[in-house]
C-alpha positions, 0 to 999 in steps of 0.5 A: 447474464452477459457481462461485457469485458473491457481491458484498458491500459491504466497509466502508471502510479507513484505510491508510498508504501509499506509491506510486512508479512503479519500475523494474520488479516486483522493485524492489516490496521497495524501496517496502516499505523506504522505508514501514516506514522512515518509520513506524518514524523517526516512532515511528509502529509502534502505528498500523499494524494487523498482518496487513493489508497490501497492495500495488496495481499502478495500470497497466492492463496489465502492463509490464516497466518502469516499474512504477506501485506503491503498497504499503500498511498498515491504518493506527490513525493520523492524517493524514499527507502527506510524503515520498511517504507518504500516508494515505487511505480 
């Protein structure tokens, strides 16, 4: 089977996100929770861009514990740096 291969540059995204290292892949929800409820306390919802979500594993091979996640939104908003929420490139 022959696939072909196509690397393109993607232009930069602003996201908000949190990062947790959890107990273990199913507690993933949990982190979620704790970013939509902070967006929604600071009336921060016109910010987020629908649809454009993401959650990304930092450890370098899978682990049953312990797990170093940061989930995310495509963020129209400013900086913000409190209670374990951050917004970066």
């Amino acid at each position: 089977m022959d696939y072909k291969v196509e690397i393109k540059e993607i232009p930069a995204v602003r996201i908000i996100s949190a990062r947790q290292v959890i107990p273990t892949y199913s507690d993933e929800g949990d982190l979620w929770h704790k970013l939509g409820k902070f967006i929604k306390r600071n009336n921060h919802s016109d910010s987020v861009v629908a649809g454009c979500c993401y959650a990304e594993y930092h450890d370098t091979e899978h682990k049953d514990r312990d797990v170093d996640v940061e989930v995310g939104h495509e963020w129209a908003g400013g900086a913000i740096d409190e209670d374990g929420i951050t917004v970066r490139e």
